[in-house]
SEKOL-634057 format. One line per 2 residues: number of its first residue (from 1); their letters; for each residue x, y, z of N, C-alpha, C, O. Coordinates in Angstrom, 1 decimal. Atoms other than C-alpha are relative to their C-alpha. Layout:
<gulos>
NUM	A	X:Y:Z:X:Y:Z:X:Y:Z:X:Y:Z ~ ... .
</gulos>
This chain:
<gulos>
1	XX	1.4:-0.3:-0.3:175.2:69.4:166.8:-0.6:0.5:-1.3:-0.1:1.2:-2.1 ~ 0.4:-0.2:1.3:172.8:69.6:164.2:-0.9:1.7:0.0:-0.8:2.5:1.0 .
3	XX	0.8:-1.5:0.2:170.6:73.0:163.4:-1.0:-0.2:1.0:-1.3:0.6:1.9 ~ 1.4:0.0:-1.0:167.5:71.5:164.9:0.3:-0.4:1.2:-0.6:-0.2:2.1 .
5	XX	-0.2:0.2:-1.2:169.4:70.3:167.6:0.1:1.2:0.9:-0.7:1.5:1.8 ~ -0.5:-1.5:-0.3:170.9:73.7:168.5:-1.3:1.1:0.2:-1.4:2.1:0.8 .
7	XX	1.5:-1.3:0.2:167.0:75.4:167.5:-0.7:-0.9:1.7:-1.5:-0.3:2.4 ~ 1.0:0.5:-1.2:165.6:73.0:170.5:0.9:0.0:1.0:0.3:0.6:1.9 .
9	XX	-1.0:-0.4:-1.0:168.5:73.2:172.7:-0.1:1.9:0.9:0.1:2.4:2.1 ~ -0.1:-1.3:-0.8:168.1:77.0:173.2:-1.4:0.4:-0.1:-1.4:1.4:0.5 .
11	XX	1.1:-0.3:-0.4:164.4:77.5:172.9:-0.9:-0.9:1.3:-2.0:-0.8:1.6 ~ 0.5:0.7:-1.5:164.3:75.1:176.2:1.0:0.9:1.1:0.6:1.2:2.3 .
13	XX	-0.9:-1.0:-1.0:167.0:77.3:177.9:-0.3:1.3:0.6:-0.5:2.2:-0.2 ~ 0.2:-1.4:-0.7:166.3:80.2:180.2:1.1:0.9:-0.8:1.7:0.7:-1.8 .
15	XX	-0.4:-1.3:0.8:167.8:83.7:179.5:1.5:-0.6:0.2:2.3:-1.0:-0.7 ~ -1.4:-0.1:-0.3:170.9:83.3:181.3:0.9:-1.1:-1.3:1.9:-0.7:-1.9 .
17	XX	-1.0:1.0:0.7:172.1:79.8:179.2:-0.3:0.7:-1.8:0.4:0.2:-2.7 ~ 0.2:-0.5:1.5:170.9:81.7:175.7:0.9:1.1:0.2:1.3:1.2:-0.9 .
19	XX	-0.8:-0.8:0.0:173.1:84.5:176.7:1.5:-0.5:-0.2:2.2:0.0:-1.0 ~ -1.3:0.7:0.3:176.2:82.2:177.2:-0.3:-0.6:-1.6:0.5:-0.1:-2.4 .
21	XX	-0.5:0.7:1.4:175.5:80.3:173.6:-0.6:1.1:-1.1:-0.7:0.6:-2.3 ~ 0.0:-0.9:0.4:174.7:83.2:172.2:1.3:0.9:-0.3:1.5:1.6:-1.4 .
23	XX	-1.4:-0.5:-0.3:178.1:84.6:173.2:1.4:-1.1:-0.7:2.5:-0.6:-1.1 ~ -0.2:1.2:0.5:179.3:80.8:171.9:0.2:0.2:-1.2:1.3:0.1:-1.9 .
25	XX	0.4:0.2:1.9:177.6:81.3:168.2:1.2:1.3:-0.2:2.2:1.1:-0.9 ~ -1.0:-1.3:0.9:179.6:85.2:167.9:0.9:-0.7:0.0:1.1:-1.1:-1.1 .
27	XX	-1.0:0.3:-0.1:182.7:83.6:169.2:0.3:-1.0:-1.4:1.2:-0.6:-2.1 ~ 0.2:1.0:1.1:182.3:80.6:166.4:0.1:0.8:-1.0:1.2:0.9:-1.6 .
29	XX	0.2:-0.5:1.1:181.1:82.8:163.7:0.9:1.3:-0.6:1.0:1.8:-1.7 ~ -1.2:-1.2:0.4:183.9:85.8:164.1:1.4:-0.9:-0.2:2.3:-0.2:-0.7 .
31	XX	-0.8:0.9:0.1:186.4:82.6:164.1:-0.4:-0.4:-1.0:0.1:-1.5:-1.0 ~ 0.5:0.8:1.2:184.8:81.4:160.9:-0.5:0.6:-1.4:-1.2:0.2:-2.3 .
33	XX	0.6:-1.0:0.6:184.4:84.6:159.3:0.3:0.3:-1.7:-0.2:1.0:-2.5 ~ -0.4:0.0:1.2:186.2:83.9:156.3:-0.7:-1.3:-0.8:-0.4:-1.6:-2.0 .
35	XX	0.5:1.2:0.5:184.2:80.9:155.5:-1.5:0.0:-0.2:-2.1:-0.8:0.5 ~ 1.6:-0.4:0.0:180.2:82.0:154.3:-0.6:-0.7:0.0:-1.8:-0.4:0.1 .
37	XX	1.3:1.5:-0.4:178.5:78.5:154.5:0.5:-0.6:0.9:0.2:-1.7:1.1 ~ 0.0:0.7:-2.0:179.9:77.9:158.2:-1.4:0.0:0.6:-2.2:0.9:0.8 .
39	XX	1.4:0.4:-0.8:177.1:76.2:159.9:0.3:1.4:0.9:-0.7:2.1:0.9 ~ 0.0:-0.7:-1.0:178.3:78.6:162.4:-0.5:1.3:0.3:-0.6:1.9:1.3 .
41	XX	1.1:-1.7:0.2:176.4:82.0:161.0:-1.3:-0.1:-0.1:-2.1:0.8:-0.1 ~ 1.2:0.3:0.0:173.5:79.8:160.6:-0.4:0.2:1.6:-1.2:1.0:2.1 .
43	XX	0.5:-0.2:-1.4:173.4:79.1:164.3:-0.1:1.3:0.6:-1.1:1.6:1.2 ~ 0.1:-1.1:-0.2:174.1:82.6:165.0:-1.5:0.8:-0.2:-2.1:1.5:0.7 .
45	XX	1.2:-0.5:0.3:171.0:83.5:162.9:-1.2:-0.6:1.1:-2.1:0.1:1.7 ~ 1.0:1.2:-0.7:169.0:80.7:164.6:-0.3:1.0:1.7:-1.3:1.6:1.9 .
47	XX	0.0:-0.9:-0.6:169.9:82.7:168.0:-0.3:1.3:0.4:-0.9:1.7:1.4 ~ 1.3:-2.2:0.2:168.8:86.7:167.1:-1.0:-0.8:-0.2:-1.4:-0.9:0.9 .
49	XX	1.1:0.5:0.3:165.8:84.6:165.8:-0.5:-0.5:1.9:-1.4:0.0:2.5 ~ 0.9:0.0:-1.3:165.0:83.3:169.5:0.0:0.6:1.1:-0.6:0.4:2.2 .
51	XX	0.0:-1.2:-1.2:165.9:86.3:171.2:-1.2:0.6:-0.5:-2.3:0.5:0.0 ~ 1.3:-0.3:0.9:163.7:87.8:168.9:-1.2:-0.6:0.3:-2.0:0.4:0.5 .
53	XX	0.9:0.7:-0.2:161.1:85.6:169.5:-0.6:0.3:1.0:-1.8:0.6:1.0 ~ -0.2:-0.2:-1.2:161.6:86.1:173.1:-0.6:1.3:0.5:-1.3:1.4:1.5 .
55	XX	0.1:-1.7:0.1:161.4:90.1:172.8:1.1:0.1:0.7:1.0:1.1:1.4 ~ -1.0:-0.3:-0.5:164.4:89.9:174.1:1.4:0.3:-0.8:2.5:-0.1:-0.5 .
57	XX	-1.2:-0.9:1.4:166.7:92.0:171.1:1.4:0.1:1.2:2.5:-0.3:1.1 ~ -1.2:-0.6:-0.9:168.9:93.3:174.0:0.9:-1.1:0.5:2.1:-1.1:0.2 .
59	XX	-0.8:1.4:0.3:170.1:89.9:174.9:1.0:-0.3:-0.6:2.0:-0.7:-0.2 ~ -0.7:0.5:1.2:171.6:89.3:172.0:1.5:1.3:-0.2:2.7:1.1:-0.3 .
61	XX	-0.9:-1.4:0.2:173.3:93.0:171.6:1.2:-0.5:0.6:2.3:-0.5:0.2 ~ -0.8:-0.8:-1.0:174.6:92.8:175.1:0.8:-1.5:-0.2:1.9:-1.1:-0.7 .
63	XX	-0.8:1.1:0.8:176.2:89.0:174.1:0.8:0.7:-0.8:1.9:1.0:-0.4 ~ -1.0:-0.6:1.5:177.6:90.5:170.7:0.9:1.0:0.9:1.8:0.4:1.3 .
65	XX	-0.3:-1.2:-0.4:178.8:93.5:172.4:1.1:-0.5:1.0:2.3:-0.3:0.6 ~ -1.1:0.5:-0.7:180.7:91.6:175.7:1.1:-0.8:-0.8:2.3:-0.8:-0.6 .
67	XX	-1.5:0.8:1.0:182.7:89.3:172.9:0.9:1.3:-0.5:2.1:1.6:-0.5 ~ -0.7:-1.1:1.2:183.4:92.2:170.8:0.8:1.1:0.9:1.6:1.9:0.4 .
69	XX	-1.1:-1.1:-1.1:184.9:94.4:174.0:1.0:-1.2:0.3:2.2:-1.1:0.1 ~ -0.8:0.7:-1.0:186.3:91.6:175.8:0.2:-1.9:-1.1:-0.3:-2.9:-0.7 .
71	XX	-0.5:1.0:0.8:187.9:88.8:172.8:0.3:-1.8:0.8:-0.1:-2.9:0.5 ~ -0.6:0.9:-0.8:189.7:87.0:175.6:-1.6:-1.1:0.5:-1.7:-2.3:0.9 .
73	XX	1.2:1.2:-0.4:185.9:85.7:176.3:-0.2:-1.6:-0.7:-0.3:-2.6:-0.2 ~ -0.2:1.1:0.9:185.9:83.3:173.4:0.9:-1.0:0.5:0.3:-2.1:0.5 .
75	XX	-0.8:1.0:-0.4:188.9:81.0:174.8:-0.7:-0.6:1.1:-0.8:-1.9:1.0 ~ 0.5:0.7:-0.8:187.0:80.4:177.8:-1.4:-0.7:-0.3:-1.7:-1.7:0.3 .
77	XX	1.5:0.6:0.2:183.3:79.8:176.4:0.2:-1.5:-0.7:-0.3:-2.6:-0.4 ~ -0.8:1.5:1.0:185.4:77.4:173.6:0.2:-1.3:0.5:-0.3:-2.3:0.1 .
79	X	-0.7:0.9:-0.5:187.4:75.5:176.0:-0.6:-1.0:0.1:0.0:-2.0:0.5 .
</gulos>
């Protein structure tokens, strides 16, 4: 998926499906963490940017925040 795909994909999405790919991009970009031109921290950015947009900051937190307690989430969002 391309960037602009990914930018029109979740600014058509309600809260709930921006919260899962949101949860998607951390999982991607903490798995890719050693690699600094992974598309995958772009999408990330792209993401806070349409929560942001949104006024919806806390979205994003509470995403970052469930990966980062609970790891085991990533296997399943992935699969």
């Amino acid at each position: 998926m391309t960037l602009d795909e990914f930018r029109d994909l979740i600014e058509d999405s309600p809260d709930r499906e921006l919260f899962q790919e949101v949860q998607k991009c951390v999982c991607k970009s903490l798995a890719q963490a050693e690699d600094p031109a992974s598309e995958s921290h772009n999408m990330l950015d792209l993401a806070y940017a349409e929560c942001t947009r949104r006024g919806k900051e806390r979205l994003y937190d509470k995403a970052y925040e469930t990966v980062c307690r609970k790891p085991h989430v990533c296997k399943v969002l992935l699969a």
